[in-house]
N, C-alpha and C positions, 0 to 999 in steps of 0.2 A: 581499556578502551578510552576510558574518558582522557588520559595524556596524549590520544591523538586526535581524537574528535569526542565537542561535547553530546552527543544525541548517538541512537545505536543505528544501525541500520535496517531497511524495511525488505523483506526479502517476498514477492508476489509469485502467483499461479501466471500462468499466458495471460489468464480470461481477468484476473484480477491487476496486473498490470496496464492493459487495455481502459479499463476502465477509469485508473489514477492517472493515465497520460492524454486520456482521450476528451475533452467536457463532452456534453450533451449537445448531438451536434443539432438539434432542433433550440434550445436556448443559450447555447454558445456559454453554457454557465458549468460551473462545479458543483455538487449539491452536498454538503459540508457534510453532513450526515451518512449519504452515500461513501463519500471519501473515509469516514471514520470506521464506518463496519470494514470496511478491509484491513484496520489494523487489529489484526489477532494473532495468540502466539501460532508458531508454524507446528503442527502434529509429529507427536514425537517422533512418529516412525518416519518423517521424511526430514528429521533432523542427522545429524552427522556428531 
Protein backbone atom coordinates (compact mmCIF):
# COMPACT_ATOMS: atom_id res chain seq x y z
CA UNK A 1 0.00 0.00 0.00
CA UNK A 2 2.52 2.42 1.15
CA UNK A 3 4.00 2.72 -2.89
CA UNK A 4 0.67 4.09 -3.53
CA UNK A 5 -0.30 6.08 -0.80
CA UNK A 6 1.20 6.87 2.48
CA UNK A 7 -1.80 6.37 5.21
CA UNK A 8 -4.45 3.18 4.91
CA UNK A 9 -7.63 3.75 4.30
CA UNK A 10 -10.74 4.41 6.84
CA UNK A 11 -13.59 2.20 5.99
CA UNK A 12 -17.23 3.53 8.30
CA UNK A 13 -20.80 2.22 9.24
CA UNK A 14 -23.80 4.62 7.60
CA UNK A 15 -24.16 6.02 11.30
CA UNK A 16 -20.31 6.24 11.58
CA UNK A 17 -19.60 7.91 8.39
CA UNK A 18 -22.42 10.63 9.15
CA UNK A 19 -20.79 11.60 11.99
CA UNK A 20 -16.91 12.09 10.33
CA UNK A 21 -18.63 14.27 7.56
CA UNK A 22 -21.05 15.89 9.40
CA UNK A 23 -19.57 18.51 12.56
CA UNK A 24 -21.92 19.24 15.29
CA UNK A 25 -24.38 21.19 13.85
CA UNK A 26 -25.26 23.20 17.17
CA UNK A 27 -21.28 24.19 17.34
CA UNK A 28 -20.37 23.96 13.93
CA UNK A 29 -17.11 22.27 15.39
CA UNK A 30 -15.36 18.69 15.22
CA UNK A 31 -14.88 17.19 18.49
CA UNK A 32 -11.42 15.50 18.03
CA UNK A 33 -12.05 12.81 20.51
CA UNK A 34 -15.36 12.08 18.97
CA UNK A 35 -13.57 11.88 15.56
CA UNK A 36 -10.90 9.46 17.13
CA UNK A 37 -13.25 6.74 18.74
CA UNK A 38 -14.34 5.96 15.13
CA UNK A 39 -11.14 4.80 14.27
CA UNK A 40 -11.21 1.10 15.19
CA UNK A 41 -10.21 -2.00 13.48
CA UNK A 42 -13.41 -3.25 11.28
CA UNK A 43 -14.82 -6.99 13.03
CA UNK A 44 -13.51 -9.67 11.44
CA UNK A 45 -16.66 -11.00 10.33
CA UNK A 46 -17.45 -8.08 8.11
CA UNK A 47 -13.98 -8.24 6.72
CA UNK A 48 -13.44 -9.79 3.23
Amino acid sequence: MASIHDRMPVIFTKEDEQVWLDPDPETKDMDADALTSLLKPRPIHQRR
